[in-house]
BATOR-478768 format. One record per residue (C-alpha): residue number from 1; x, y, z negated; chain; residue in three letters. Coordinates in steps of 0.5 Angstrom, whole numbers, plus 2048, in hexadecimal, padded with zeros to 3 digits. Example, Ala and Ser with C-alpha at 12.3 -4.5 7.8 and 13.67 -1.06 7.14 Angstrom:
# BATOR-478768
- 1 819 7F7 7F0 A ala
- 2 81B 7FE 7F2 A ser
END
This chain:
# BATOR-478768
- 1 800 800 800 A unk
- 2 806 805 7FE A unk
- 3 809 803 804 A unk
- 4 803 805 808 A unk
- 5 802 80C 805 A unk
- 6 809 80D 807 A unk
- 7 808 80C 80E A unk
- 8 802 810 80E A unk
- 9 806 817 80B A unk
- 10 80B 815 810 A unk
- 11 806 816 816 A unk
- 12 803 81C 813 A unk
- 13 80A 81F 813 A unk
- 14 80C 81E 81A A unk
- 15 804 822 81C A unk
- 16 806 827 818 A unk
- 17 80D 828 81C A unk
- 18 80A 826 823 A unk
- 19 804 82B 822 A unk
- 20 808 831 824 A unk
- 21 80B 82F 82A A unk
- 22 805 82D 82C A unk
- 23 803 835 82B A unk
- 24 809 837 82E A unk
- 25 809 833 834 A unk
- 26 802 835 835 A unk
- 27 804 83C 834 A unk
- 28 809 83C 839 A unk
- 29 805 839 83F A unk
- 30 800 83F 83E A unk
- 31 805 844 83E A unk
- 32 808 83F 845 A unk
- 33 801 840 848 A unk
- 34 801 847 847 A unk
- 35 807 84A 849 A unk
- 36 805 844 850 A unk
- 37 7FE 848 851 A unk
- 38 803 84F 850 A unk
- 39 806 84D 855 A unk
- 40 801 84A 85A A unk
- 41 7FD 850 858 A unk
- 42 803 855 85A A unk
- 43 804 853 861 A unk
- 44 7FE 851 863 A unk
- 45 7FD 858 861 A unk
- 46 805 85A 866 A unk
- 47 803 856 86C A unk
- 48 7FB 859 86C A unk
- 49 7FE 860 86C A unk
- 50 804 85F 86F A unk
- 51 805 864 874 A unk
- 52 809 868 87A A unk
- 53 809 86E 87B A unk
- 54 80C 873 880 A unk
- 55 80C 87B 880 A unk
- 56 808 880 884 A unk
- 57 80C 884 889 A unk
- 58 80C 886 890 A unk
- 59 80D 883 896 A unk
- 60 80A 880 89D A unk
- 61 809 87B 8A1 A unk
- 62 80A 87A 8A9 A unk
- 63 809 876 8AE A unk
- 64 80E 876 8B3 A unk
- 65 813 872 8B8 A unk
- 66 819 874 8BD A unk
- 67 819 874 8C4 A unk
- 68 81E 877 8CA A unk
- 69 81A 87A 8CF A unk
- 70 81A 880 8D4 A unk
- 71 818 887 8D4 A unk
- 72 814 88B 8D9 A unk
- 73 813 891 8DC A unk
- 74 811 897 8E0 A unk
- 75 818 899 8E3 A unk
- 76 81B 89C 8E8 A unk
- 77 821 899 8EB A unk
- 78 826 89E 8EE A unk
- 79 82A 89B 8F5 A unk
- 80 831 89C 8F7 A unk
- 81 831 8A1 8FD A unk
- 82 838 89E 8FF A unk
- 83 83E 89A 8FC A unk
- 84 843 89C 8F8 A unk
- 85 843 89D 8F0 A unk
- 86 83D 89F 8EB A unk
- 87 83F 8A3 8E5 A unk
- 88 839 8A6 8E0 A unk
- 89 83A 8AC 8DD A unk
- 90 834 8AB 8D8 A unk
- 91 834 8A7 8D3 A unk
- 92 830 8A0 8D2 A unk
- 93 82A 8A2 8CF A unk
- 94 829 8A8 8D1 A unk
- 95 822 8AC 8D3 A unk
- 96 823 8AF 8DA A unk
- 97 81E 8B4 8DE A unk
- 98 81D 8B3 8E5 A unk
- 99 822 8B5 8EA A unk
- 100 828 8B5 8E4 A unk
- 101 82E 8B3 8E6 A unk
- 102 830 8AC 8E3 A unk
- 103 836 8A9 8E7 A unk
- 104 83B 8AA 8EC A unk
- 105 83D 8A5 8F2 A unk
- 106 845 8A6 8F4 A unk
- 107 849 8A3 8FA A unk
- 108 84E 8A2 8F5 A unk
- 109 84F 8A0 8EE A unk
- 110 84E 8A8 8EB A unk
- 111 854 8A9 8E6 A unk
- 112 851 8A9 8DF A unk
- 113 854 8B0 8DB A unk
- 114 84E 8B2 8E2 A unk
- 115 849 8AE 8E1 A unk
- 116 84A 8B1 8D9 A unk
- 117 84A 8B8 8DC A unk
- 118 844 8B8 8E0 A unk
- 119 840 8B4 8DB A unk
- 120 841 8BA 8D6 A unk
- 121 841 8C0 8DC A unk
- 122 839 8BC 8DD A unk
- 123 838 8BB 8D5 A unk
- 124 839 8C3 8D5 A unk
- 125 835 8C5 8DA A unk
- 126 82F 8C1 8D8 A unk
- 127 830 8C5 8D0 A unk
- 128 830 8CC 8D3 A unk
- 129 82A 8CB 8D7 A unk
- 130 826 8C9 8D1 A unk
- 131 826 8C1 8D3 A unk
- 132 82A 8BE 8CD A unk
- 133 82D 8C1 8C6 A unk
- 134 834 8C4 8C7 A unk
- 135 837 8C3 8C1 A unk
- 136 836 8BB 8C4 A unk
- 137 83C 8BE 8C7 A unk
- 138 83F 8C3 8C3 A unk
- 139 840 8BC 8BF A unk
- 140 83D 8C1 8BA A unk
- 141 839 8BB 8B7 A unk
- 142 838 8B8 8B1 A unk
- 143 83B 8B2 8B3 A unk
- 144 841 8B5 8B7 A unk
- 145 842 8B8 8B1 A unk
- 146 841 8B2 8AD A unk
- 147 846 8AE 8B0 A unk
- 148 84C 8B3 8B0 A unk
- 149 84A 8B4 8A9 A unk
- 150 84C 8AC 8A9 A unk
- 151 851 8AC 8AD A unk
- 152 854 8B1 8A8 A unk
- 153 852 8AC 8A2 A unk
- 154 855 8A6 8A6 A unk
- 155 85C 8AA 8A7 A unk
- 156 85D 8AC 89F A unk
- 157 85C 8A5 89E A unk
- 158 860 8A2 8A2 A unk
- 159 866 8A7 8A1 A unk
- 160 865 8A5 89A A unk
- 161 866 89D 89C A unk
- 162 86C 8A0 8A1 A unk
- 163 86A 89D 8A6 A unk
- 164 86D 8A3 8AC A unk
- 165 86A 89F 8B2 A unk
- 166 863 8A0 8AF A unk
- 167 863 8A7 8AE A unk
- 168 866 8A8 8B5 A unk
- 169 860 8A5 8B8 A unk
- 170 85C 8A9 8B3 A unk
- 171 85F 8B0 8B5 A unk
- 172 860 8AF 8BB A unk
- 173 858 8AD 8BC A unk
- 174 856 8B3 8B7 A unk
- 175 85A 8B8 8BC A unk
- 176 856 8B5 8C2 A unk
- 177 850 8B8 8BF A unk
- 178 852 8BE 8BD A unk
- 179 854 8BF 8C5 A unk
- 180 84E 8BC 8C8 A unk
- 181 84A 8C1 8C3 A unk
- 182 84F 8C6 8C5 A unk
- 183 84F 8C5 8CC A unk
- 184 847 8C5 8CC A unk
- 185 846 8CB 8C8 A unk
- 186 84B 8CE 8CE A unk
- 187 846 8CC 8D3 A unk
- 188 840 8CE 8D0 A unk
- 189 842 8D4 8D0 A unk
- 190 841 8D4 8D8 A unk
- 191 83B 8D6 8DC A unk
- 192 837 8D1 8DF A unk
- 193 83B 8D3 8E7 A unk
- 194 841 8D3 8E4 A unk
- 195 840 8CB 8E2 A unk
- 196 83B 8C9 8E8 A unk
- 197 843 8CC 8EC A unk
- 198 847 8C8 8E7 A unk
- 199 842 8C2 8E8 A unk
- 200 843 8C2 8F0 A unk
- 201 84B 8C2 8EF A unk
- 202 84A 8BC 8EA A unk
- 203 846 8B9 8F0 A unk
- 204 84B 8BB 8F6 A unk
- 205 850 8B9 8F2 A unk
- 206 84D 8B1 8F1 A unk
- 207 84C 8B0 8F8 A unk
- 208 846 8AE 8FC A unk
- 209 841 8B0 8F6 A unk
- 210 83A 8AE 8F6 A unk
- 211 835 8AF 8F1 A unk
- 212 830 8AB 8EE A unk
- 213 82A 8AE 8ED A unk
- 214 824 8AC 8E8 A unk
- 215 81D 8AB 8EC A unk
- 216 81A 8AC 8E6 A unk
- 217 81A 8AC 8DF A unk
- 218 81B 8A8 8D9 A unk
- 219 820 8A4 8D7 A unk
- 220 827 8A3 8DA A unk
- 221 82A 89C 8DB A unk
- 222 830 899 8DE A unk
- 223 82D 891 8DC A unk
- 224 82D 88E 8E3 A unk
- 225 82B 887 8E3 A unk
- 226 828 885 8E9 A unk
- 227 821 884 8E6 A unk
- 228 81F 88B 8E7 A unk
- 229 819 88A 8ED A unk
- 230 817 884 8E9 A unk
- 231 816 886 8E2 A unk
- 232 811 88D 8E3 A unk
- 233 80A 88D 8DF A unk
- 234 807 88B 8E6 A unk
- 235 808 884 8E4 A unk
- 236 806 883 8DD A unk
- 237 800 880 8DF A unk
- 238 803 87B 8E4 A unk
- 239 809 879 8DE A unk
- 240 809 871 8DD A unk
- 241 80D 86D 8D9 A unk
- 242 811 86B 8E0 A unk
- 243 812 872 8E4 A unk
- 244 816 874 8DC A unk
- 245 81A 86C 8DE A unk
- 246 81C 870 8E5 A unk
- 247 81E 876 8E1 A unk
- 248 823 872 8DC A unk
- 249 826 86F 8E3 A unk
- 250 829 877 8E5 A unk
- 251 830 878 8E5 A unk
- 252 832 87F 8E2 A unk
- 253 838 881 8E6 A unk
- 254 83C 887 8E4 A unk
- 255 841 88C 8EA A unk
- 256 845 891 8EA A unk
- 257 842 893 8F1 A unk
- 258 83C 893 8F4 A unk
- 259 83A 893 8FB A unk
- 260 835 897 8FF A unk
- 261 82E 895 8FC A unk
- 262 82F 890 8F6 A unk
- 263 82C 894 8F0 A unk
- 264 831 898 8EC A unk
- 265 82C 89A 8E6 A unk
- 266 825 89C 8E3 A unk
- 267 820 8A1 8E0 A unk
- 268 81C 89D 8DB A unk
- 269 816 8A0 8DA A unk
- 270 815 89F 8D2 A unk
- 271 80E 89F 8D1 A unk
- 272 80C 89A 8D3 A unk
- 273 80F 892 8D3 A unk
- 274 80E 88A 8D2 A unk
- 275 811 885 8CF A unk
- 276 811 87F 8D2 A unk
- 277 813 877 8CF A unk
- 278 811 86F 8D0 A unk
- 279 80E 86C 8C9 A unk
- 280 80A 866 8C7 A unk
- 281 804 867 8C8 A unk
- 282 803 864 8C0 A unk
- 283 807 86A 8BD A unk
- 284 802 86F 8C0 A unk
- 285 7FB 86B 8BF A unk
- 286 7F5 870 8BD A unk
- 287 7F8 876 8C1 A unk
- 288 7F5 879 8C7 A unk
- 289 7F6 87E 8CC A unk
- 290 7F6 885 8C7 A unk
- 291 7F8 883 8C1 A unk
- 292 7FD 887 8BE A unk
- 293 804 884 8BC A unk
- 294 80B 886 8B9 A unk
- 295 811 886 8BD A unk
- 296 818 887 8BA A unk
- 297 81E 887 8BE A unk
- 298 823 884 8B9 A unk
- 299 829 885 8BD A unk
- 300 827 88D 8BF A unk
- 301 824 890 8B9 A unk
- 302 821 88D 8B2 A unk
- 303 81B 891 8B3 A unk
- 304 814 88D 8B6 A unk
- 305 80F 890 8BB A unk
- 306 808 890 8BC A unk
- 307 805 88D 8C3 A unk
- 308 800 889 8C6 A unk
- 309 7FF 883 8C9 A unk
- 310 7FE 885 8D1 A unk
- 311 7FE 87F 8D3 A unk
- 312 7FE 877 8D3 A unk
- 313 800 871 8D7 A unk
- 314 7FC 86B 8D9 A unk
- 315 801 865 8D5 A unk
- 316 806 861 8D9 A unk
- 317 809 85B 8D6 A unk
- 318 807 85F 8CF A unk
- 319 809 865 8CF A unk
- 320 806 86B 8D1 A unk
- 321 809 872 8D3 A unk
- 322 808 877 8CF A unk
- 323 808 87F 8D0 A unk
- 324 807 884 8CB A unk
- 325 807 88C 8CE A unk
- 326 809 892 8C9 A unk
- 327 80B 89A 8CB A unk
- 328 80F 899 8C3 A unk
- 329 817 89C 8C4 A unk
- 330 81D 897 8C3 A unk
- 331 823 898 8C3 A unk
- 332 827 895 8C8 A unk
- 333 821 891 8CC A unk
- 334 822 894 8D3 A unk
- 335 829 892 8D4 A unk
- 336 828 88B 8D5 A unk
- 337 822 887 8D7 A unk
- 338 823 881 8D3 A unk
- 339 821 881 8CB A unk
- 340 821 87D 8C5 A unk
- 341 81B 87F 8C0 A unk
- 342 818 87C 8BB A unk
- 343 80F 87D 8BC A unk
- 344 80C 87E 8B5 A unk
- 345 805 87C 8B7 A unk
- 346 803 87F 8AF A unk
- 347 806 881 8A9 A unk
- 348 803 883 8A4 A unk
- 349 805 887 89E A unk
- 350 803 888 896 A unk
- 351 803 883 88F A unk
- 352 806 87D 892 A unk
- 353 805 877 88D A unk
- 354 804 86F 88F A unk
- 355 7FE 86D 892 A unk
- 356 7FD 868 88C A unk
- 357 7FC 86E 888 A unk
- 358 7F5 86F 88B A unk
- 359 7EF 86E 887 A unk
- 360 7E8 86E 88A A unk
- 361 7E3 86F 882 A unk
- 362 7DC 871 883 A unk
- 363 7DD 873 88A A unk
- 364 7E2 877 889 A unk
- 365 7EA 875 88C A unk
- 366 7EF 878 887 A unk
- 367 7F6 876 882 A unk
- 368 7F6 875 87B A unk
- 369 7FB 879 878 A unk
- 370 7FE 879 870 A unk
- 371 7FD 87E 86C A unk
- 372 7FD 87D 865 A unk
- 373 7FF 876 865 A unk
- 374 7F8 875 868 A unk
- 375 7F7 874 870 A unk
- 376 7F1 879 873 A unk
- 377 7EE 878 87A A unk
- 378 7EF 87E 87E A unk
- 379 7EC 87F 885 A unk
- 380 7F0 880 88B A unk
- 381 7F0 882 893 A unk
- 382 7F2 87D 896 A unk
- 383 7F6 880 89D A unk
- 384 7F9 87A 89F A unk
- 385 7FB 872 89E A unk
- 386 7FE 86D 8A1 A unk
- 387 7FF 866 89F A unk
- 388 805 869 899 A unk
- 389 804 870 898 A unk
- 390 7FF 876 897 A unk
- 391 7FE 87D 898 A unk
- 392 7FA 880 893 A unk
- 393 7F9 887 890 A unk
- 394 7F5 88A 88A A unk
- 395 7EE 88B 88A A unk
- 396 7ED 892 889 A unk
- 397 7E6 893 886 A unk
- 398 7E7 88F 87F A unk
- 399 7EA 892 879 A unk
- 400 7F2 891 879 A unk
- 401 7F1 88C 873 A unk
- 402 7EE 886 879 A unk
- 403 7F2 88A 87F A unk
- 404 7F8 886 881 A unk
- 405 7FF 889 880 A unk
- 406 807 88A 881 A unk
- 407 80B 884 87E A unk
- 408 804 882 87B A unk
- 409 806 87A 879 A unk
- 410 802 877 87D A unk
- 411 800 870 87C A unk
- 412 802 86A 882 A unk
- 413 802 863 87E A unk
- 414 7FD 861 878 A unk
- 415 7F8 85C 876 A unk
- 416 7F1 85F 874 A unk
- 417 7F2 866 874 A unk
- 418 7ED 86B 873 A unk
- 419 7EB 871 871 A unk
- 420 7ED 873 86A A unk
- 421 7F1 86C 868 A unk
- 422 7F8 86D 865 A unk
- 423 7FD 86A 869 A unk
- 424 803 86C 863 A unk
END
């Protein structure tokens, strides 16, 4: 019995002892699964409100493809009246009235330092007579004064480095000028008689002078490229895919002489010109004759032009000719028929955000921004979108709360975003 007892003391002990653990161990897996619901809870909440984000600023989208092509025009090609060598007197570029005279032919090859005098004697003449800014040349100009200035620069550095040759060929260029202004003041002195005298000798003096005469206005261009008769504004509706094959086919050969009859120069007139290209036919679906495009010649001026699409071509093997007419100024286009541009077929400029950042919320298209932690829906004015980006701008009649912003943080990614919920 005793024996008995003992052993029942002994197991009550041993209670005694396991009960805390127990207590313990139960503690431990609550406090586990608590800190496991924390955490489940957490990033729940991160992936649900996991969001990107991009700021509001300015930008634009084009549609746009490169291409080689032509350039018409209305212009007078000027014939050689006989053989012998061709000399201009006015530069590339230059606005010429009719009858002006814009070159000479020579027998012989006219000797340089001449051919420099008569240019100066003709220039003179025309400032006198009110056709041309005598300070052009009087070489008083802000650019004739901007490059002595530094050429006088480029001498002191240069002395500074010793390097001798340098500053040789500097002061030797300064005092050219300084004659040449010299020379013409001298001679813009002389009476309208006195220089028409000294231009007949200078003319004598050459040897079998002819002039060449503008036959009418516009602008003057030695570029001859034997395509002159084939490129004019009466072809633009004829233009197709294999008359531009043709043209790419044209050699463009370059002489010291001419002889009697071959083109020697043109008077552009600038009002009015064509551009002229082959392209497929996918890269120019929805346009049609009169839609307005942009043209940008990248190897003449950064600057793009506004035109019209004249004129397009039935599809030959795909491809289809394209003709976009325009009276804008570029610098350079009448110098050469050929041209590579790129035609902007639309661009579009203001808030430039991706297109997944678009939001349609009772009708309404808008973006939904962060403020305050919080993402709000403002509505916009979509310009325009394509597959990646948008256009868009402000909506003008609403308060500046609900008006979107520069560098508004506008959101692109997120899961159930609504108006209102907090999203950090």
């Amino acid at each position: 019995m005793l024996g008995s007892a003992v052993d029942t003391e002994l197991v009550s002990r041993s209670h005694k002892k396991n009960k805390p653990h127990k207590v313990r161990r139960i503690i431990y897996i609550v406090l586990a699964v608590i800190v496991f619901l924390y955490l489940a809870a957490a990033i729940f909440v991160s992936l649900h409100n996991n969001i990107s984000t991009v700021y509001a600023v300015n930008g634009s989208i084009s549609e746009s493809f490169r291409t080689s092509g032509y350039v018409l025009r209305e212009q007078e090609v000027i014939n050689a009246p006989k053989d012998g060598f061709f000399e201009c007197i006015v530069s590339e570029g230059d606005r010429v009235k009719k009858g002006q005279v814009v070159a000479y032919m020579f027998d012989t090859q006219p000797d340089p330092s001449l051919m420099e005098q008569l240019r100066k004697t003709h220039m003179i003449l025309r400032s006198k007579s009110g056709e041309l800014d005598s300070n052009v040349y009087l070489d008083e100009s802000s650019g004739s004064k901007a490059i002595a200035s530094e050429k006088v620069r480029n001498m002191s550095d240069v002395r500074t480095e010793r390097n001798l040759k340098t500053v040789r060929e500097e002061k030797s260029e300064l005092n050219l000028m300084l004659s040449r202004k010299s020379e013409s003041g001298e001679a813009n002195t002389k009476t309208a008689e006195q220089l028409n005298q000294e231009l007949n000798s200078l003319k004598q003096q050459a040897g079998g002078c002819v002039e060449i005469v503008a036959p009418v206005g516009g602008i003057f261009s030695s570029g001859i490229d034997n395509m002159e008769d084939r490129l004019t504004m009466d072809n633009v509706d004829s233009i197709s895919p294999s008359f531009i094959t043709e043209l790419d086919k044209v050699d463009i050969a370059f002489s010291d002489t001419v002889a009697y009859g071959q083109p020697l120069c043109k008077i552009v007139n600038n009002y009015k010109w064509a551009y002229a290209a082959v392209v497929d036919e996918k890269k120019i679906e929805g346009l049609k004759e009169g839609s307005s495009v942009n043209l940008s010649f990248y190897d003449l001026a950064n600057d793009s032009v506004k035109g019209t699409i004249s004129h397009i071509s039935d599809s030959e093997s795909g491809k289809k000719a394209i003709v976009v007419s325009t009276n804008r100024y570029v610098d350079g286009i009448y110098s050469s028929s050929r041209a590579n541009t790129e035609i902007i077929l639309i661009k579009v400029d203001g808030i430039r955000l991706p297109v997944s950042c678009l939001h349609v919320q009772d009708g309404v298209t808008g973006v939904y921004v962060v403020r305050l932690d919080t993402a709000k829906f403002v509505s916009v004015n979509v310009k325009y979108k394509n597959e990646d980006w948008a256009v868009v701008s402000a909506v003008d009649n609403i308060n500046s709360s609900n008006k979107l912003q520069i560098y508004d943080e506008v959101i692109v990614e997120g899961r159930n975003i609504s108006d209102g919920k907090v999203v950090r």
